[in-house]
TORFILO-763533 format. One record per atom (N, C-alpha, C): x, y, z; atom name. Coordinates in Angstrom, 2 decimals, decimal comma, padded with zeros to 5 digits, always signed. Atoms other than C-alpha are relative to their C-alpha. Example, Ala and Ser with C-alpha at 12.3 -4.5 7.8 and 13.67 -1.06 7.14 Angstrom:
<sites>
+---------+---------+---------+------+
:    east :   north :      up : atom :
+---------+---------+---------+------+
: +000,89 : -001,19 : +000,00 :    N :
: +012,30 : -004,50 : +007,80 :   CA :
: +000,90 : +001,20 : +000,00 :    C :
: -000,82 : -001,19 : -000,06 :    N :
: +013,67 : -001,06 : +007,14 :   CA :
: -000,77 : +001,09 : +000,73 :    C :
+---------+---------+---------+------+
</sites>
This chain:
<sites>
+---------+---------+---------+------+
:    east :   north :      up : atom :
+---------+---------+---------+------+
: -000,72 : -000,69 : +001,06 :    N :
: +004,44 : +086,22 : -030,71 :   CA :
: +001,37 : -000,63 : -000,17 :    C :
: -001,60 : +000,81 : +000,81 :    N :
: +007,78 : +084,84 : -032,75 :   CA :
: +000,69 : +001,10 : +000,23 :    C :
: -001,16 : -000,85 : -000,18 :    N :
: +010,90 : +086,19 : -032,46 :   CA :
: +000,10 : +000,66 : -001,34 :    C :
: +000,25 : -000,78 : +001,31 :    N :
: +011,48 : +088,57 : -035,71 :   CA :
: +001,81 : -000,47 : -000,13 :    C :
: -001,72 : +000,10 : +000,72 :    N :
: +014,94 : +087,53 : -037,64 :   CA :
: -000,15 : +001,31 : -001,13 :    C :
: +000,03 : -000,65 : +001,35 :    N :
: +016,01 : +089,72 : -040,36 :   CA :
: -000,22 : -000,69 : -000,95 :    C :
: +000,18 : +000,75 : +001,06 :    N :
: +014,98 : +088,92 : -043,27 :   CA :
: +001,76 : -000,47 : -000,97 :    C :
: -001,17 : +000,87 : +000,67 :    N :
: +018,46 : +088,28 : -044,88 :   CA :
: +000,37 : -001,48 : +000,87 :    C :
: -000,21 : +001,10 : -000,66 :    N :
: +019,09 : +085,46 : -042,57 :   CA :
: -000,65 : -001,16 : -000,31 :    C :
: +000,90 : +000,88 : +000,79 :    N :
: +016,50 : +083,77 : -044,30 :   CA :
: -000,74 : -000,24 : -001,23 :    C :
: +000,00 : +000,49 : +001,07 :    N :
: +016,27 : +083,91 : -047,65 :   CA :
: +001,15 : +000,84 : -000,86 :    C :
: -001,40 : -000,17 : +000,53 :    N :
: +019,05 : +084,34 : -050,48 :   CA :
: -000,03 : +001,42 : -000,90 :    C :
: +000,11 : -000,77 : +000,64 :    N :
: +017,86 : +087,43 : -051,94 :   CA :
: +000,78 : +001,10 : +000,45 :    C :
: -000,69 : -001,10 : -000,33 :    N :
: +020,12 : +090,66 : -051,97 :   CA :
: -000,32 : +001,25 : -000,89 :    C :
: +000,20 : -001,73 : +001,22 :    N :
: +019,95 : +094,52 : -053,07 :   CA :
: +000,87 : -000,24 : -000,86 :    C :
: +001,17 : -000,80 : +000,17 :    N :
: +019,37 : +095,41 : -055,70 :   CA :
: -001,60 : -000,54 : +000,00 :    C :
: +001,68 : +000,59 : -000,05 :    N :
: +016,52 : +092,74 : -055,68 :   CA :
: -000,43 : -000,67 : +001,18 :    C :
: +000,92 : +000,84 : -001,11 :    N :
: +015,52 : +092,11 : -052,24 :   CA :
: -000,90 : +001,28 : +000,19 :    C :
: +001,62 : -001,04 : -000,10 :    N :
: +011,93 : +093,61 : -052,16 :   CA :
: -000,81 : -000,51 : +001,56 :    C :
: +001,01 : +000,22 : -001,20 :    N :
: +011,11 : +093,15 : -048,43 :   CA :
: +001,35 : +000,33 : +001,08 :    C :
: -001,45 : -001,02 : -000,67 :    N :
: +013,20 : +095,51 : -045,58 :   CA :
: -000,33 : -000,65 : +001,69 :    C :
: -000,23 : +000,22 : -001,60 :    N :
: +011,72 : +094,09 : -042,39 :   CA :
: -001,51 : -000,84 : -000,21 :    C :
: +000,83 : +000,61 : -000,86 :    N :
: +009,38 : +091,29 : -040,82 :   CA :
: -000,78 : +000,40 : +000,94 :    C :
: +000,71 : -001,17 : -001,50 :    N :
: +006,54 : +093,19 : -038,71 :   CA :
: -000,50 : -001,45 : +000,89 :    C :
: +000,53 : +001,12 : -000,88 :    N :
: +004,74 : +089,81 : -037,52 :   CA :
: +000,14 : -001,25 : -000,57 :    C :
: +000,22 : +001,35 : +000,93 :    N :
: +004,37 : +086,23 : -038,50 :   CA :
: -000,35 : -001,24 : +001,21 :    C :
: +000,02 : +001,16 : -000,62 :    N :
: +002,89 : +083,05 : -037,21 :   CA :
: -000,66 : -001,11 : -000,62 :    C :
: -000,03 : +001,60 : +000,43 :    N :
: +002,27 : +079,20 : -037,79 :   CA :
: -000,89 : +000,18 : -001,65 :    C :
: +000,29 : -000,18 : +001,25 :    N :
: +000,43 : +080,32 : -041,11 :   CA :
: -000,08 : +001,10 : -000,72 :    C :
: -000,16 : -001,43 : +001,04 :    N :
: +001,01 : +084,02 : -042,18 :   CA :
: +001,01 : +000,66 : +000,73 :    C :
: -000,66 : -000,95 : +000,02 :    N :
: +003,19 : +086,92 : -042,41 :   CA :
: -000,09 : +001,19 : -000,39 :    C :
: -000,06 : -001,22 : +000,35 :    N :
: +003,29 : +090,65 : -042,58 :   CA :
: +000,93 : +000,34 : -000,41 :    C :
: -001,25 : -000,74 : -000,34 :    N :
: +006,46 : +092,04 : -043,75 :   CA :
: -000,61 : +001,40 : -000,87 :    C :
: +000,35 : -001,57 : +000,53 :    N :
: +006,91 : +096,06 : -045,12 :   CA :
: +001,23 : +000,65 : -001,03 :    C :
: -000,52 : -000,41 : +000,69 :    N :
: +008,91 : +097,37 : -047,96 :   CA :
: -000,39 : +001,82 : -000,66 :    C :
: +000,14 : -001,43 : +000,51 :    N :
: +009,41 : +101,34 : -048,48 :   CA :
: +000,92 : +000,19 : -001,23 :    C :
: -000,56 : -000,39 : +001,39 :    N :
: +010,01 : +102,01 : -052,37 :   CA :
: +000,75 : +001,28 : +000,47 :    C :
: -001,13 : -000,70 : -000,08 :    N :
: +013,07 : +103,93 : -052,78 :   CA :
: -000,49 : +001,08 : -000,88 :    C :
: +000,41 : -001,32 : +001,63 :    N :
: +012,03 : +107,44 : -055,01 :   CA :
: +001,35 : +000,21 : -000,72 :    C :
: -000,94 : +000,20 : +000,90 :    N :
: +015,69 : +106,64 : -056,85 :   CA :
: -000,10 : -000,50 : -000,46 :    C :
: -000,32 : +001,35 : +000,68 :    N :
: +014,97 : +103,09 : -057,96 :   CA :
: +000,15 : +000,76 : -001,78 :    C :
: -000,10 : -000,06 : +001,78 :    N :
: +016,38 : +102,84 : -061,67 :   CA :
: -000,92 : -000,06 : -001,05 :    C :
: +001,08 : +000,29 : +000,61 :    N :
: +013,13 : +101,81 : -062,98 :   CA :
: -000,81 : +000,67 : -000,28 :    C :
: +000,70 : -001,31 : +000,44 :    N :
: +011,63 : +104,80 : -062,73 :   CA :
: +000,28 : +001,33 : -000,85 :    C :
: -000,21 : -000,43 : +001,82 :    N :
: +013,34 : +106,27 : -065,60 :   CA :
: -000,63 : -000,57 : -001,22 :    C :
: +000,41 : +000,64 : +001,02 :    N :
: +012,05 : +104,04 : -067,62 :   CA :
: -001,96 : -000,37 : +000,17 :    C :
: +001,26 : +000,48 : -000,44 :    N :
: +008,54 : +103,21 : -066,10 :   CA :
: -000,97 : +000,84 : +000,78 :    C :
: -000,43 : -000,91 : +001,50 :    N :
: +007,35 : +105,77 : -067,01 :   CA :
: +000,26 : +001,43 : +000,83 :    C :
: -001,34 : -001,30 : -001,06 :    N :
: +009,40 : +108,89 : -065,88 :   CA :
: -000,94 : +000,91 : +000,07 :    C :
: +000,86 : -000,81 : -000,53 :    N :
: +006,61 : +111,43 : -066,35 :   CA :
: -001,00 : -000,46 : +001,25 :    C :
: +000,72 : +000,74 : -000,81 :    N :
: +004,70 : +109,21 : -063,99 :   CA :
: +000,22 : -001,53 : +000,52 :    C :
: +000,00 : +001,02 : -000,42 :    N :
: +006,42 : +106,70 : -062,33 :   CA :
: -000,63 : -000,99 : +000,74 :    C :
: +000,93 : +001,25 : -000,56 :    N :
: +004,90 : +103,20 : -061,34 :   CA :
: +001,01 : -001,09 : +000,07 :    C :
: -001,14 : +001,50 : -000,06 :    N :
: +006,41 : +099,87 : -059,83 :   CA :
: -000,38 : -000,92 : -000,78 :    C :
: +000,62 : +001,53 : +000,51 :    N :
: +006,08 : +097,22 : -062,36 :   CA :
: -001,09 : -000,92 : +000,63 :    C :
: +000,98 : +001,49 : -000,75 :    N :
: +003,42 : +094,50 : -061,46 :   CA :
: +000,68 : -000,65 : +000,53 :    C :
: -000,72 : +001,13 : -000,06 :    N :
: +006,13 : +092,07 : -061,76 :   CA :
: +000,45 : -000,14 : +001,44 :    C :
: -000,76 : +000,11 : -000,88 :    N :
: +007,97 : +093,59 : -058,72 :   CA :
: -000,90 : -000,07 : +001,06 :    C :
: +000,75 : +000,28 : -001,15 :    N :
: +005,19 : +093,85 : -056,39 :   CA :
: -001,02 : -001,25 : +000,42 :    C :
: +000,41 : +000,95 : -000,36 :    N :
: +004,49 : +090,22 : -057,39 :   CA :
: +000,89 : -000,86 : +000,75 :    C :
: -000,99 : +000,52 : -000,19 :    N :
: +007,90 : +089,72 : -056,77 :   CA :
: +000,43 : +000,42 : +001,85 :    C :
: +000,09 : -000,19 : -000,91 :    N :
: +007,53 : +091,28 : -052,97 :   CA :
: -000,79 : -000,81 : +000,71 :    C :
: +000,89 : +000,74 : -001,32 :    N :
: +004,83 : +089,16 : -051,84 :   CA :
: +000,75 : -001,43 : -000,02 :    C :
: -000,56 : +001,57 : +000,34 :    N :
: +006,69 : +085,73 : -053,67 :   CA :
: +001,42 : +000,07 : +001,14 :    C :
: -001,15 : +000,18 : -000,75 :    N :
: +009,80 : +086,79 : -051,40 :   CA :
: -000,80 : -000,07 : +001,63 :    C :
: +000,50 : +000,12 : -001,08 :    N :
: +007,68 : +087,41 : -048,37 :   CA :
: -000,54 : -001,67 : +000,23 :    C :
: +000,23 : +001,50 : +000,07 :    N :
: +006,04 : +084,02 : -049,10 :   CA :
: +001,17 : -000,87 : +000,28 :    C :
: -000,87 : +001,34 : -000,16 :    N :
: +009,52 : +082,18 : -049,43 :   CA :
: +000,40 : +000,55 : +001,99 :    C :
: -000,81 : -000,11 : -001,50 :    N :
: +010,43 : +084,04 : -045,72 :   CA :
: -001,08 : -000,54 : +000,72 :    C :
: +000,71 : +001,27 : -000,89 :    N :
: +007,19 : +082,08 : -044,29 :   CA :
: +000,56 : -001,47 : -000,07 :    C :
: -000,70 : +001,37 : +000,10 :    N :
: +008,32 : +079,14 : -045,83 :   CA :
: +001,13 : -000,68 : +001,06 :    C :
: -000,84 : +000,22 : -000,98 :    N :
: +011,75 : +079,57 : -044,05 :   CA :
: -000,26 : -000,26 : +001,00 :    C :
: +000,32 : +000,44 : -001,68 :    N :
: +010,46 : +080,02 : -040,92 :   CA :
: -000,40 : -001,24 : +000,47 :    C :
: +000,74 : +001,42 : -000,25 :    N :
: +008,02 : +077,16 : -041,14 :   CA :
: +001,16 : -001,23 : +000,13 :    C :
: -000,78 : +001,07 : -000,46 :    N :
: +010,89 : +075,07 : -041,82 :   CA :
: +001,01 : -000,04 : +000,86 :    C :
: -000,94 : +000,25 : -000,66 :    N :
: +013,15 : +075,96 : -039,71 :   CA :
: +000,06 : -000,19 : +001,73 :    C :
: +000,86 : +000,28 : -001,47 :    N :
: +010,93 : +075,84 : -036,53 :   CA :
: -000,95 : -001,67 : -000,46 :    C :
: +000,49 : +001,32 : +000,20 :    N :
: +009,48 : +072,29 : -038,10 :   CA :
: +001,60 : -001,37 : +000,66 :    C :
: -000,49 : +001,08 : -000,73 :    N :
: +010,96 : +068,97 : -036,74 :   CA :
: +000,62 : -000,67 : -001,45 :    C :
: +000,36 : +001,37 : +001,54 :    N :
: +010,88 : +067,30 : -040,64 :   CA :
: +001,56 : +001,47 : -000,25 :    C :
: -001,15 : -000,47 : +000,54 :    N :
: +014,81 : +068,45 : -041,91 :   CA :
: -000,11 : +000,27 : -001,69 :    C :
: +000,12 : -000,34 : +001,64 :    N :
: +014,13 : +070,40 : -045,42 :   CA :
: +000,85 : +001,00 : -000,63 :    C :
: -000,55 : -000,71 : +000,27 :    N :
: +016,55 : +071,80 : -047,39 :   CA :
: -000,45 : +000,99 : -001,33 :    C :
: +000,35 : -000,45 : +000,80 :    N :
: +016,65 : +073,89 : -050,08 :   CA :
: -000,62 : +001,33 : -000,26 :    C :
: +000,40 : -001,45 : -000,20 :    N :
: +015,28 : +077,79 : -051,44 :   CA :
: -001,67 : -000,40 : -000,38 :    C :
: +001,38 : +000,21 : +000,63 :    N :
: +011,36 : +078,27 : -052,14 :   CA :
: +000,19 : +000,90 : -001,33 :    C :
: -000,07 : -000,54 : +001,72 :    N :
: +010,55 : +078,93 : -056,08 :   CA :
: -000,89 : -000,22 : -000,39 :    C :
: +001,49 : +000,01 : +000,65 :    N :
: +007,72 : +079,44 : -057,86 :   CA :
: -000,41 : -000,74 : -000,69 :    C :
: +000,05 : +001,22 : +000,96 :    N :
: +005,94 : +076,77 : -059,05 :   CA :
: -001,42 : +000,63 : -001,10 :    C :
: +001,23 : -000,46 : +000,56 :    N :
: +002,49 : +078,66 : -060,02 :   CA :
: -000,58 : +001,19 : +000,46 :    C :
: +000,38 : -001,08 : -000,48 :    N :
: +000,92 : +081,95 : -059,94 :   CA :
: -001,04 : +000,37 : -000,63 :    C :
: +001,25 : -000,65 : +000,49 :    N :
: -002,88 : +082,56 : -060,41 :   CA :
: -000,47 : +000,97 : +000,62 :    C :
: +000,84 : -001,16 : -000,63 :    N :
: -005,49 : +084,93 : -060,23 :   CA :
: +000,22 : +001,12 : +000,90 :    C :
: -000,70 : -001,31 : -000,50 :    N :
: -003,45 : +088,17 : -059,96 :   CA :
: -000,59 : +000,90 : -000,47 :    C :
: +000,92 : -001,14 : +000,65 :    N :
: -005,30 : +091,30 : -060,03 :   CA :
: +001,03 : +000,76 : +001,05 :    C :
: -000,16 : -000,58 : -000,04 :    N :
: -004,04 : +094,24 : -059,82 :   CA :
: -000,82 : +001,58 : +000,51 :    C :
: +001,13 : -000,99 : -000,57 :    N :
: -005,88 : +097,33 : -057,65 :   CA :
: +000,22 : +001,29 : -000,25 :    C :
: -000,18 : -000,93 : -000,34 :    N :
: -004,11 : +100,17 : -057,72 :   CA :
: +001,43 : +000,36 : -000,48 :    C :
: -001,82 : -000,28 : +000,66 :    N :
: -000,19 : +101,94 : -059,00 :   CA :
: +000,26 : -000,20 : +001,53 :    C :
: -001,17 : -000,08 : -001,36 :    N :
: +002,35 : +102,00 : -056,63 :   CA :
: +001,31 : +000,69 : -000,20 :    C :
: -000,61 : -000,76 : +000,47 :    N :
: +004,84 : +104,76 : -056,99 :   CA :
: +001,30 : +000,12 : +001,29 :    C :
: -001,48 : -000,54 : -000,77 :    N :
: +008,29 : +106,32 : -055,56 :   CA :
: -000,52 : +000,35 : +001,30 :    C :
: -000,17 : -000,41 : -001,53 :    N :
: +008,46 : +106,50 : -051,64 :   CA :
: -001,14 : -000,81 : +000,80 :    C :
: +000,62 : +000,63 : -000,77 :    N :
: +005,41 : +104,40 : -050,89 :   CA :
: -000,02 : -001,54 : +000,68 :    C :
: -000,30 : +000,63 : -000,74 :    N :
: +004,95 : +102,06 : -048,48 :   CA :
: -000,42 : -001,31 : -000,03 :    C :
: +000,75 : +001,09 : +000,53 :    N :
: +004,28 : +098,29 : -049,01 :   CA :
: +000,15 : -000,92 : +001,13 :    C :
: +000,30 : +001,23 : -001,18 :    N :
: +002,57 : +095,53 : -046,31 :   CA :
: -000,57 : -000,78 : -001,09 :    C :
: +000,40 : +001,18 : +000,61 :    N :
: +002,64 : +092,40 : -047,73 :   CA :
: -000,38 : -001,06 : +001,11 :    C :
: +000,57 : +001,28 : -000,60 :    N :
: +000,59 : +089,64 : -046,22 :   CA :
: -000,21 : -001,21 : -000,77 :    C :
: -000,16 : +001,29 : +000,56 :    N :
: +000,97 : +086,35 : -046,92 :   CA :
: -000,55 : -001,31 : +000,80 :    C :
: +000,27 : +000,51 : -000,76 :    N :
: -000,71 : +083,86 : -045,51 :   CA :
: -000,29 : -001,85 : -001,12 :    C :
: -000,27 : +001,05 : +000,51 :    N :
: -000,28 : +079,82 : -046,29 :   CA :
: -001,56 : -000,81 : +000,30 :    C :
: +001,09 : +000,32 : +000,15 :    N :
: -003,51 : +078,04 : -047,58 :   CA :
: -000,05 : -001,59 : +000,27 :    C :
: -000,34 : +001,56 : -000,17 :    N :
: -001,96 : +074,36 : -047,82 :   CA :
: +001,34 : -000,70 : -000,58 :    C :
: -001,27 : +000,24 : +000,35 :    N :
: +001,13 : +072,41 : -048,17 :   CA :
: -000,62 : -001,89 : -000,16 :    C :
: +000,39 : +001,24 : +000,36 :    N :
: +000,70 : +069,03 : -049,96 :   CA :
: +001,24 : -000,45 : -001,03 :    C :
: -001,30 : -000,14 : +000,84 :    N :
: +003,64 : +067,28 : -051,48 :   CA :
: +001,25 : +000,52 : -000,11 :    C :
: -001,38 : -001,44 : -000,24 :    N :
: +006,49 : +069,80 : -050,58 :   CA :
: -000,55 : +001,03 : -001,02 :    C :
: +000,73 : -001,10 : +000,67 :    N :
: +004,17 : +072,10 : -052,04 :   CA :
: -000,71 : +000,81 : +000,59 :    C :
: +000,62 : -001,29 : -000,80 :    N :
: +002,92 : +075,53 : -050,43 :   CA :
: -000,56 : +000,38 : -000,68 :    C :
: +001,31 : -000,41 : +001,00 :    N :
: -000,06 : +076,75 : -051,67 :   CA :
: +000,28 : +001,51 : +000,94 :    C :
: +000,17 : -001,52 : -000,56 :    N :
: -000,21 : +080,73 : -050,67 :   CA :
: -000,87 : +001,03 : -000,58 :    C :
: +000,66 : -001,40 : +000,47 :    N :
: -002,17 : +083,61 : -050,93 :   CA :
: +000,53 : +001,09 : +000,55 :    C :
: -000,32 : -001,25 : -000,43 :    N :
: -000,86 : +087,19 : -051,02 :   CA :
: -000,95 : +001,23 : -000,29 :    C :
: +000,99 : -001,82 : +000,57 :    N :
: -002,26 : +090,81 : -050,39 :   CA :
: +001,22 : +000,77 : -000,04 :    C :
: -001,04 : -000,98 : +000,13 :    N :
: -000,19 : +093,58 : -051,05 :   CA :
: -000,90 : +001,15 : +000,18 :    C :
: +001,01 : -001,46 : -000,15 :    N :
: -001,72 : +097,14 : -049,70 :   CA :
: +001,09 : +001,00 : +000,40 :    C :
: -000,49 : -001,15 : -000,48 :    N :
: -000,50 : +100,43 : -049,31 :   CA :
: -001,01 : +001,00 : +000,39 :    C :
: +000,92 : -000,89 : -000,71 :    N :
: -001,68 : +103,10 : -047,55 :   CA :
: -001,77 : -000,54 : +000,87 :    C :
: +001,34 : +000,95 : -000,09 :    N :
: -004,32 : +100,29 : -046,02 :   CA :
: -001,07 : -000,51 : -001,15 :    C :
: +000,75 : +000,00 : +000,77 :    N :
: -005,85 : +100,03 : -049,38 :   CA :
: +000,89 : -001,10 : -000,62 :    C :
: -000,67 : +001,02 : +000,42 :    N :
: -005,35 : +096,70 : -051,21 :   CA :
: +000,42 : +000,33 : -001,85 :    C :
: -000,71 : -000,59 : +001,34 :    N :
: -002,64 : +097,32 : -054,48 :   CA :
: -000,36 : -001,25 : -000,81 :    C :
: +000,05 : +001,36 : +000,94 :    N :
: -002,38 : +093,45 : -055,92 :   CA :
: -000,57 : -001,18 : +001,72 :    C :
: -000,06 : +001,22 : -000,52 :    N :
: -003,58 : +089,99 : -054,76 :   CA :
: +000,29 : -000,72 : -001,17 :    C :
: -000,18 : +000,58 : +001,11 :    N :
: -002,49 : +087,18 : -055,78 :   CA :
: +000,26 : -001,20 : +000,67 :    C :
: -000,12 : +001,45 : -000,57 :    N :
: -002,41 : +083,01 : -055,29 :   CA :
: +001,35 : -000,60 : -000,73 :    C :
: -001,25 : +000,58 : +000,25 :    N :
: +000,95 : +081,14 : -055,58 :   CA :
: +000,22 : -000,94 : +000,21 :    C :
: -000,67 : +001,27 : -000,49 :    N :
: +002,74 : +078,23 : -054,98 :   CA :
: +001,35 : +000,02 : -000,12 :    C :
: -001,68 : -000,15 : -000,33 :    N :
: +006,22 : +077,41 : -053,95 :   CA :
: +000,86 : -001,51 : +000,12 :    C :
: -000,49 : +001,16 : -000,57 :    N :
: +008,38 : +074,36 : -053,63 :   CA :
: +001,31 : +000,53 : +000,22 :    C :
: -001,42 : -001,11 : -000,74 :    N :
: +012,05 : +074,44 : -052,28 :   CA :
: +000,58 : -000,74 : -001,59 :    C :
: -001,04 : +000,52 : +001,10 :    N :
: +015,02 : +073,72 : -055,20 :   CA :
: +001,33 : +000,16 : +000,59 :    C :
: -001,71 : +000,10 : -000,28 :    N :
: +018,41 : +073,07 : -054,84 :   CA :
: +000,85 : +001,15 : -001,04 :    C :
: -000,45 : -000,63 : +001,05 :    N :
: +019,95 : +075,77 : -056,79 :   CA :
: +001,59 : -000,08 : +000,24 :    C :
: -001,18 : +000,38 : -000,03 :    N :
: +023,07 : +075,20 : -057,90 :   CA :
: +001,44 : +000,98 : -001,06 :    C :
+---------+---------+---------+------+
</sites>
């Protein structure tokens, strides 16, 4: 078993948009981390207030951050000196299973399929309550953002 960093230590995302609160496991090709929706977020005025739901976007946007905190790790326990953030280069075959509402609880798994090119190929699950919400296949390279 790996040592667990916080996740701020390793990638550049901050509240209000960091969608991932803690690292449960991770090794040489996947990761678990867990995000508990807030029943304040702002979004749920708008989306839709009689019946709030988390956007798609954001719970594609939980597994793509979990993904860049494998990335980190990988590189920063690799020998090969890589700088730079991970960023989305491609995102197929996203389905959607299930809502995801105020207070529940989100395990994202992420697990890395192939890296070719400075290119990470990934696949994510996203489940709550053990039941799978979204999957979805990605890719990542790092960028210099400036």
């Amino acid at each position: 078993m790996n040592t667990i960093p916080k996740v701020t230590d390793l990638i550049p995302h901050r509240p209000p948009f960091l969608w991932v609160d803690s690292i449960l496991e991770w090794d040489s090709n996947s990761i678990l981390t867990e995000k508990k929706v807030a029943e304040d977020l702002d979004v749920f005025k708008g989306h839709y207030p009689e019946h709030p739901i988390l956007p798609g976007v954001l719970l594609c946007e939980a597994l793509f951050q979990t993904g860049a905190l494998l990335i980190s790790l990988l590189t920063k326990n690799s020998e090969t000196t890589l700088s730079g953030v991970p960023v989305i280069t491609r995102v197929d075959d996203t389905k959607f299973k299930r809502p995801v509402g105020p207070g529940d609880v989100l395990q994202m798994q992420v697990t890395l399929k192939e890296t070719f090119s400075g290119v990470w190929f990934l696949k994510g699950i996203l489940r709550v309550k053990e039941k799978v919400a979204v999957r979805t296949h990605f890719c990542c390279t790092l960028a210099t953002l400036t």
